[in-house]
C-alpha positions in Angstrom: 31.1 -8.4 -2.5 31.7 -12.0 -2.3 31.1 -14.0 -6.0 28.5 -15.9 -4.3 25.8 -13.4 -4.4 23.8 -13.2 -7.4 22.5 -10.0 -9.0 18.9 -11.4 -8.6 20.0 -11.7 -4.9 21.4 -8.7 -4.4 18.0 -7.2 -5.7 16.4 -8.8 -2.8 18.4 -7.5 -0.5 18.7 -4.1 -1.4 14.8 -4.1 -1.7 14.1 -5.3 1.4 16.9 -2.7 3.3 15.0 0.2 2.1 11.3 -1.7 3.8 10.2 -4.7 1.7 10.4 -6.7 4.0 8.5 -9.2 1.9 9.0 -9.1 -1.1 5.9 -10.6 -3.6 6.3 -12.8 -6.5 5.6 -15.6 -9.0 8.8 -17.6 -10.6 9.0 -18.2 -13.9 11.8 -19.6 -16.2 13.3 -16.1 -16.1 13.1 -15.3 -13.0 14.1 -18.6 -11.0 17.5 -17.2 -10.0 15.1 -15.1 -7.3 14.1 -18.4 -5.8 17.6 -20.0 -5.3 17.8 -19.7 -1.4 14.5 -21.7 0.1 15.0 -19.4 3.4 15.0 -15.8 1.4 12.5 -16.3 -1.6 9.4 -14.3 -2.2 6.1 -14.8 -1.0 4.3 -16.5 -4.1 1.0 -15.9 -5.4 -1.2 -17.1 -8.1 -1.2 -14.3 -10.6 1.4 -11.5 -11.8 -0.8 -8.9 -10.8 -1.7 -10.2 -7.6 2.3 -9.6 -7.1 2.0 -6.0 -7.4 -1.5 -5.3 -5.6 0.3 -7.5 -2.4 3.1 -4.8 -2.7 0.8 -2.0 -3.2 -0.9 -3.1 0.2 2.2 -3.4 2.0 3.2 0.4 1.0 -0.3 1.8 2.0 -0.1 0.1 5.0 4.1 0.4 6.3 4.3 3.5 3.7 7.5 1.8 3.0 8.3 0.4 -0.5 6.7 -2.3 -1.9 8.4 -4.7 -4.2 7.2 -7.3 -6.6 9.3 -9.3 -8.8 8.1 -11.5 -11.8 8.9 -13.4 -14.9 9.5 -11.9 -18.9 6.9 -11.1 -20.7 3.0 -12.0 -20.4 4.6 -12.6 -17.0 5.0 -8.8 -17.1 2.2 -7.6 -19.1 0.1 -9.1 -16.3 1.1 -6.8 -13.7 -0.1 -3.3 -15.5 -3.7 -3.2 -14.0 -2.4 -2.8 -10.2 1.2 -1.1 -11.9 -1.1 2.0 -13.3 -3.9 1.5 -9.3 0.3 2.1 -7.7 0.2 5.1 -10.2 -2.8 6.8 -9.5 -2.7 6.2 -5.9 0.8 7.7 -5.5 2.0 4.2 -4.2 6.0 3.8 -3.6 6.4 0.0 -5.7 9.2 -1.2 -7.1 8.6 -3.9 -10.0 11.4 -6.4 -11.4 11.1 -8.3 -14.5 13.0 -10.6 -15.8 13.5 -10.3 -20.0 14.9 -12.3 -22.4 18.7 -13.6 -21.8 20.6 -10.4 -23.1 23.1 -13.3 -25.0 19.9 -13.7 -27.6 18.5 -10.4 -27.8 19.6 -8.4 -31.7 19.0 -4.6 -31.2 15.9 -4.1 -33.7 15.1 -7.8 -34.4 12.4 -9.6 -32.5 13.4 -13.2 -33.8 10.6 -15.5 -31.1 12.8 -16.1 -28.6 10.6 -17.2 -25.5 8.4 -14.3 -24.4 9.6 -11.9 -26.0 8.6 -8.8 -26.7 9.9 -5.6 -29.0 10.4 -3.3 -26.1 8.9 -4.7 -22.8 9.4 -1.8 -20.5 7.2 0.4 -22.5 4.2 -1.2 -21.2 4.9 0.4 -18.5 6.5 4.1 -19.2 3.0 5.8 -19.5 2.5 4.8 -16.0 5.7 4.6 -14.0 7.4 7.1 -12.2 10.3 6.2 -14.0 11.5 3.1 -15.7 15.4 1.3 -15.4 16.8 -1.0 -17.9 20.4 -2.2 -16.5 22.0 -4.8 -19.0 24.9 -6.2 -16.4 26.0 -6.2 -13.2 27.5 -2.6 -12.7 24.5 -1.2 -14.0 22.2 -3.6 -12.1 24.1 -2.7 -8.9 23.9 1.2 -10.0 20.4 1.1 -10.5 18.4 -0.9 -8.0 18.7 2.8 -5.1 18.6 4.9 -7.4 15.3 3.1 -8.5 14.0 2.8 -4.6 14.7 6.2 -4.1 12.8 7.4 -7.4 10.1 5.7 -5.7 10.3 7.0 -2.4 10.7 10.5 -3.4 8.0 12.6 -3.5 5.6 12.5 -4.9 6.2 9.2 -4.8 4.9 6.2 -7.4 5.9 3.5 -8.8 9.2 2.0 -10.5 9.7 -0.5 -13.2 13.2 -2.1 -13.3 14.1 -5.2 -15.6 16.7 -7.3 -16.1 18.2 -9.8 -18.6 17.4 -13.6 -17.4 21.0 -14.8 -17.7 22.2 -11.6 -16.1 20.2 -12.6 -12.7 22.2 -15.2 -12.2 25.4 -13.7 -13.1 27.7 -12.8 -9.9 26.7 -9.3 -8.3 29.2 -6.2 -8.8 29.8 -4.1 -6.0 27.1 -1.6 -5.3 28.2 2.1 -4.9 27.7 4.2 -2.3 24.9 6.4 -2.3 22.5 8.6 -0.6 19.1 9.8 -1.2 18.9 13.1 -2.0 17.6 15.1 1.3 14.2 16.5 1.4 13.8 20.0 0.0 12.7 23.0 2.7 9.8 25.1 2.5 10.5 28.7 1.0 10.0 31.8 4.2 8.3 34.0 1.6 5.8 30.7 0.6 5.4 30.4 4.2 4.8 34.1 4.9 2.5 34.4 2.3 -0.1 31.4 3.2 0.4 32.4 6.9 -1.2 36.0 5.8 -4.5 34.6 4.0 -4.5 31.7 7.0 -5.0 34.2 9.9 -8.3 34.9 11.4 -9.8 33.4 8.5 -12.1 30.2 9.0 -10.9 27.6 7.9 -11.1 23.9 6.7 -8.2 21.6 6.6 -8.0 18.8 3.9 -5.9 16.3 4.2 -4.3 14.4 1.4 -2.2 11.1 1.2 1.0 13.0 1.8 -0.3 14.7 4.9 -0.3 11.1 6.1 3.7 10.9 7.5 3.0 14.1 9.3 -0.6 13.3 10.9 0.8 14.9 14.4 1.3 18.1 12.5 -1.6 18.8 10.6 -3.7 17.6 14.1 -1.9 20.8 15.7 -2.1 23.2 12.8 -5.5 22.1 12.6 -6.4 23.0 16.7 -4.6 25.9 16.3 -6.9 27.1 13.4 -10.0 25.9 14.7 -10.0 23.7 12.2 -12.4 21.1 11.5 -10.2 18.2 9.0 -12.2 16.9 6.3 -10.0 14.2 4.1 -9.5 12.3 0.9 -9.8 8.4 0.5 -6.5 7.9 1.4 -5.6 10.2 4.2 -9.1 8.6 6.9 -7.8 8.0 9.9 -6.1 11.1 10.3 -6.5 12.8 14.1 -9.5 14.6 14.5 -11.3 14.1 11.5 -14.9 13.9 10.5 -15.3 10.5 9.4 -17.3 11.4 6.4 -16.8 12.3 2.6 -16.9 15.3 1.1 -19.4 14.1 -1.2 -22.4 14.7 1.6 -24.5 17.7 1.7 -23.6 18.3 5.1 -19.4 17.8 4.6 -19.8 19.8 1.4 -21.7 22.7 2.9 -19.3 23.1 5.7 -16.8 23.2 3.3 -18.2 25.9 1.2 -18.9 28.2 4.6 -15.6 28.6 4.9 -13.0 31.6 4.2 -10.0 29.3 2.9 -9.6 26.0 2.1 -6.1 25.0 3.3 -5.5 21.6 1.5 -2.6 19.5 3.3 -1.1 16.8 1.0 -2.6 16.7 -2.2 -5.6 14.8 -3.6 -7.7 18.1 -4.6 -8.5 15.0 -7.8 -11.6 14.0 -9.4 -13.0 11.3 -7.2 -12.7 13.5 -4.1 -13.7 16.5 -5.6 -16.3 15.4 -7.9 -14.9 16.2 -11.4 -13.9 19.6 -9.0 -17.5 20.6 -8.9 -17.4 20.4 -4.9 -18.2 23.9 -3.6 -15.3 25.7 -2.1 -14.5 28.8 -0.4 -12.9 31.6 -2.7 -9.4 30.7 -1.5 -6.8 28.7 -1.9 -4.0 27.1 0.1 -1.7 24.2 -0.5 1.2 22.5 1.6 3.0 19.7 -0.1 6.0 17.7 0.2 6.7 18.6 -3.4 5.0 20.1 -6.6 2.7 18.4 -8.3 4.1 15.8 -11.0 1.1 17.5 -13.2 -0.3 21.1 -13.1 -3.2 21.4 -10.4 -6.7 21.4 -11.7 -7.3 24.8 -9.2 -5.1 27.5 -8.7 -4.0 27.8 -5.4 -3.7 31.9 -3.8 -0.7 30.8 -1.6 1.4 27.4 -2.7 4.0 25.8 0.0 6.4 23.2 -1.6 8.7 21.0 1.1 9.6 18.8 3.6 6.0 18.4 5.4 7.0 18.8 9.0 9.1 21.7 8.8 6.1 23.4 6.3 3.9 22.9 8.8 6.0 23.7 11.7 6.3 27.2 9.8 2.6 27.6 9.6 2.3 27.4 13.5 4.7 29.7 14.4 3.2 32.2 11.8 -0.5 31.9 12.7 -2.0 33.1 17.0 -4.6 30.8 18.3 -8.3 30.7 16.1 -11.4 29.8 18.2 -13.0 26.6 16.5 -16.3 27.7 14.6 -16.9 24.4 12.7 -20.7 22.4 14.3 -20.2 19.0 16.2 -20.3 15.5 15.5 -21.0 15.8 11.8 -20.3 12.1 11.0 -22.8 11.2 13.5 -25.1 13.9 11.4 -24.5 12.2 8.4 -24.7 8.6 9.6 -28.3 9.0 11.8 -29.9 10.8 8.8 -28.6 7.8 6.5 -29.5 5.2 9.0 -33.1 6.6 9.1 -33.5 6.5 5.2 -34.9 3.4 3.9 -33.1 3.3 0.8 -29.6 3.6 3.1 -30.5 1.7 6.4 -29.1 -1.9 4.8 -26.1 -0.1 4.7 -25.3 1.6 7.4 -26.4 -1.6 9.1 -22.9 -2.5 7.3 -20.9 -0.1 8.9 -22.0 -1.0 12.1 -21.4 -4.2 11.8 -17.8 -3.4 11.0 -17.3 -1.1 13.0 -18.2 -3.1 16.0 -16.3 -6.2 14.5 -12.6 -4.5 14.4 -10.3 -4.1 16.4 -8.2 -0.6 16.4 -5.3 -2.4 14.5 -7.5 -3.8 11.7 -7.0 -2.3 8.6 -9.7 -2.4 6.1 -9.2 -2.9 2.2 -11.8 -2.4 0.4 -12.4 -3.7 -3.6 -14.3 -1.3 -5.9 -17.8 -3.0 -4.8 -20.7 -1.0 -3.5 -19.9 -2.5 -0.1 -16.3 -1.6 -0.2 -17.6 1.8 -1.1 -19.3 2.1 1.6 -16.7 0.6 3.9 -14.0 3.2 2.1 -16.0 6.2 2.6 -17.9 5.9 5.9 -16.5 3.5 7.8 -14.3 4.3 11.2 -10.7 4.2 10.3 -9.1 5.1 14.2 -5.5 5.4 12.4 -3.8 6.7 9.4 -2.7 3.8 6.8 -6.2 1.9 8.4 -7.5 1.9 4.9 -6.3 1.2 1.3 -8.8 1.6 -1.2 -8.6 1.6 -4.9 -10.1 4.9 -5.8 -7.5 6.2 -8.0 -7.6 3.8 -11.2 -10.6 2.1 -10.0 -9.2 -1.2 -10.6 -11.8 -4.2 -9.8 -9.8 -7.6 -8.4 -8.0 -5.2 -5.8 -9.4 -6.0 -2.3 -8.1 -9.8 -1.7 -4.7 -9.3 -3.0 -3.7 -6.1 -1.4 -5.2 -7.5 1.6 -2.4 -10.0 1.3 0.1 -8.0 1.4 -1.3 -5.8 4.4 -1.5 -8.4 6.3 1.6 -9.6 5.3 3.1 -6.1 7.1 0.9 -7.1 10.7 -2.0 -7.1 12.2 -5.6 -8.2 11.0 -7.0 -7.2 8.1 -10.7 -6.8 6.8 -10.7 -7.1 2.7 -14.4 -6.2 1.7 -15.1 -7.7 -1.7 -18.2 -8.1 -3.7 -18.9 -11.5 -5.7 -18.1 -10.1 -9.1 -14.5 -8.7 -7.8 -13.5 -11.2 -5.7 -13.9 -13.7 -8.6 -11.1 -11.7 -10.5 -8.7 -13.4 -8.2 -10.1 -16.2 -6.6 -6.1 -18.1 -6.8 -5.4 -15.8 -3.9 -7.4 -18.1 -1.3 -4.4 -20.3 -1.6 -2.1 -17.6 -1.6 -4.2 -16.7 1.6 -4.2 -20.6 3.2 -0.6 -21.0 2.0 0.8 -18.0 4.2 -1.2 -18.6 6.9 -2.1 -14.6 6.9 -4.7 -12.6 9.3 -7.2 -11.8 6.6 -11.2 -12.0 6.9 -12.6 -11.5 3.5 -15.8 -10.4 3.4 -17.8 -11.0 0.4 -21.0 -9.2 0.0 -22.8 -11.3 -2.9 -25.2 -9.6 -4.8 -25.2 -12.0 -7.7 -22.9 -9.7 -10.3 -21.4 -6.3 -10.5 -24.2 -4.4 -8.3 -22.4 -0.6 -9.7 -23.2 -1.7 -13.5 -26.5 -2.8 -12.7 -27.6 0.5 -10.7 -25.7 2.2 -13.3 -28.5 0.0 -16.1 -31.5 0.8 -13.6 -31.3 4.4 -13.0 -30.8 4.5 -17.5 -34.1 2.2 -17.4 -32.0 0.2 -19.2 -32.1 -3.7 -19.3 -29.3 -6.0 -17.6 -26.9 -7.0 -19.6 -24.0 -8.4 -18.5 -24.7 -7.4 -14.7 -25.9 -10.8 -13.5 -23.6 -13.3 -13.0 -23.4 -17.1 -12.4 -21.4 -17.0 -8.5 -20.0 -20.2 -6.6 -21.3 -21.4 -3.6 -18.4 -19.4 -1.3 -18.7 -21.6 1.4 -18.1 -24.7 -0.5 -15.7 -22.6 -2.6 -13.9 -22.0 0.6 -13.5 -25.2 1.9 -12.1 -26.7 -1.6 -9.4 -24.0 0.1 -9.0 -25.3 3.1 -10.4 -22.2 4.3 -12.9 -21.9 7.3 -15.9 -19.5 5.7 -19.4 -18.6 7.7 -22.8 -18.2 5.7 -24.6 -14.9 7.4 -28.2 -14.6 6.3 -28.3 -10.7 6.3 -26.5 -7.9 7.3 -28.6 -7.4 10.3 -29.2 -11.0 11.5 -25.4 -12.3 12.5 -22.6 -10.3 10.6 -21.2 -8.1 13.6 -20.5 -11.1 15.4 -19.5 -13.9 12.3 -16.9 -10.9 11.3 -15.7 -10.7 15.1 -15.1 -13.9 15.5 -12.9 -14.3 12.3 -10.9 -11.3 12.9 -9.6 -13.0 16.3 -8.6 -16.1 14.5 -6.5 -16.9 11.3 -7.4 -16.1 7.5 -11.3 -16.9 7.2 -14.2 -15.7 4.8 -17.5 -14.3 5.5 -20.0 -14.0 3.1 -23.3 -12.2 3.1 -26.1 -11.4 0.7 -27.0 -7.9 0.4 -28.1 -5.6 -2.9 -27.3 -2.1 -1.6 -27.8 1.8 -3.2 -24.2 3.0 -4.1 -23.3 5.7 -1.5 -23.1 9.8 -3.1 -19.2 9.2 -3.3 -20.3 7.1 -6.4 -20.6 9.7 -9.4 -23.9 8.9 -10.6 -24.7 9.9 -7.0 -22.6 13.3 -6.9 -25.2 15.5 -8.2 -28.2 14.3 -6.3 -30.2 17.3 -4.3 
């Protein structure tokens, strides 16, 4: 390797060879040796953990890695809100820090060198998939696919790799050859076994994130079961599937009815499955690219572990033709009785408007806001990776900057916000302007956070700390440089403000609306 590449660019490179194509950032006096080449550097943003949300939403959207790179310390610290959302949600991210120059760290002394810290990578062991430390060259060039492919592996996560400031700069050591370690293959016996409690049963597929990469599969094992495909947050848009939660009485009932649950991919967790109170059928079975990292909260009857296509290619030739038994459009079901509700008209009147807005490539990213909720769980997503939604950690400020780094992958993207979530990371308008990206944000403004304050209402409880002091987002906008529309209401004007921005360049819409939280919200779960 010639003497002119630097470790921090040989990072880069190897980052963006196994899919970061853009690689996420924000220099600091560590770090700066990542910004040498103009022509190569990362995209910039305004906060650390902006960095890693962009990456997030370039994974959920590519299901490629996602890379983030940022300075020592409170550079660092800053990223572990949208490090543990990468965690929960199973995302494949690769973080690089910087740390203090290895030429003034003392093994066991912290003596106030700038930023730093008695042992910065365990701010992040609790939540990464695995954590790398290389203190030179070799071991930086040893390290950085071994760390890709620990996060690519399922079931994927996320990685934290640092590196010594002065070492970034150093000259780059040849990296060895490796190879990712192949995928393993479903066991016959497995196979056989779920095969045996799958035929001439009725059954429901669920699909979880790692069903995602196989979507074609599932579709026909699901038509050849007679299927109907009921999914988790992050496997909507799969082929063939209701639309709707599991969370409504309808989804949930039809789940119950059936003989087996056969439970594709994972995500049998506690906000799909309320706190696993959903009613199930007496049996069992999973497919997954891997076992669980932790032990499942229900025992399956029949448990297939491997590579997804050839597991599901099994199933097929194992299992005769099932006449379908499941009723018909249950999203429409779902959506006309919650349209004719008073309490839920407003918003379904959202999810029409969006719904009629988009185009098939737009992807929606939703923040944790009572209008991303609904825009998560009921909203048409035609395509898997059409949706990235921060269920899993629940982290608030999610929706603009992951939108950044969807977008940043393609295509338009819809980020629905709320006032109090949006304000988390209101930098990210530049970050928005500056790139130039496709992304409408959509800020429903309901004067605070609208969850806390149902939350306080149905306690009979008085607000506190619910109502908040919001900017005037138009004028907020334009300080930008950003072109923003005022809608009165949901129904007088969003369909078509949100239309029209989606066919242009970054813009934000924003609309007042106070909406009831949808039954995927768990004060809502129990509800008769």
């Amino acid at each position: 390797m010639a003497t002119d590449v630097t470790v921090a660019r040989q990072l880069l490179d190897a980052m963006r060879r196994h899919g970061a194509r853009t690689v996420f950032g924000l220099p600091g006096v560590h770090n700066l040796a990542f910004w040498r080449d103009p022509g190569d550097a990362p995209v910039v943003v305004r906060h650390e953990q902006a960095a890693v949300y962009a990456a997030d939403g370039w994974a959920r959207r590519t299901g490629r890695l996602g890379a983030a790179v940022v300075t020592t310390g409170p550079g660092a610290a800053n990223t572990v809100a949208a490090f543990g959302e990468a965690a929960a949600a199973g995302s494949p991210v690769l973080l690089v820090a910087s740390e203090i120059p290895e030429a003034l760290r003392r093994p066991g002394r912290l003596r106030g060198v700038l930023h730093e810290s008695r042992d910065q990578a365990a701010l992040f062991a609790p939540l990464a998939k695995a954590v790398f430390r290389p203190r030179n060259p070799a071991e930086v060039a040893s390290a950085v696919d071994a760390a890709v492919a620990t996060a690519l592996r399922e079931p994927r996560g996320p990685v934290y790799l640092d590196v010594p400031a002065d070492v970034l700069g150093e000259a780059a050591a040849p990296r060895p050859e490796t190879a990712m370690a192949p995928e393993p293959l479903p066991d016959d016996a497995d196979l056989d076994a779920a095969a045996t409690l799958l035929r001439g049963a009725r059954v429901v597929l669920w699909a979880g994130q790692a069903a995602v990469g196989a979507a074609a599969g599932v579709a026909a094992l699901a038509e050849r079961l007679g299927a109907p495909v009921v999914t988790s947050y992050q496997a909507r848009g799969m082929p063939g599937a209701l639309g709707v939660p599991p969370h409504e009485p309808e989804v949930a009932e039809l789940i119950e009815a059936a003989d087996v649950l056969l439970a594709v991919g994972g995500d049998l967790d506690g906000m799909n499955t309320r706190n696993w109170t959903m009613p199930r059928p007496e049996r069992l079975v999973t497919v997954e690219p891997a076992a669980p990292a932790d032990p499942p909260e229900w025992d399956a009857d029949a448990a297939v572990a491997g590579r997804m296509d050839r597991a599901l290619a099994g199933l097929l030739a194992r299992i005769p033709k099932h006449p379908e038994w499941a009723p018909g459009d249950l999203r429409k079901q779902v959506l006309d009785r919650l349209r004719t509700d008073p309490a839920t008209a407003e918003a379904v009147a959202l999810l029409d408007a969006v719904d009629a807005a988009r185009t098939p490539d737009t992807m929606l990213v939703c923040d944790m806001a009572v209008g991303g909720y609904w825009v998560g769980g009921y909203a048409s997503v035609p395509a898997p990776r059409g949706l990235a939604y921060p269920v899993g950690w629940g982290t608030l400020g999610f929706g603009l900057p992951a939108a950044l780094g969807a977008a940043a992958a393609g295509g338009p993207v819809l980020a629905v916000c709320g006032d109090g979530g949006l304000a988390m990371g209101l930098g990210e308008l530049a970050t928005l302007v500056q790139e130039r990206l496709p992304v409408t944000v959509l800020v429903i403004d309901d004067g605070g956070y609208g969850m806390l304050r149902y939350d306080q209402d149905r306690a009979g409880a008085p607000h506190a700390g619910v109502d908040l002091v919001t900017p005037d987002f138009i004028a907020l906008a334009a300080a930008f440089g950003l072109p923003a529309t005022d809608v009165p209401a949901i129904e007088d004007g969003l369909s078509a403000a949100l239309g029209g921005a989606l066919r242009g360049g970054p813009h934000l819409v924003r609309v007042p609306a106070r909406l009831l939280p949808p039954r995927t919200t768990s004060p809502r779960w129990h509800e008769g």
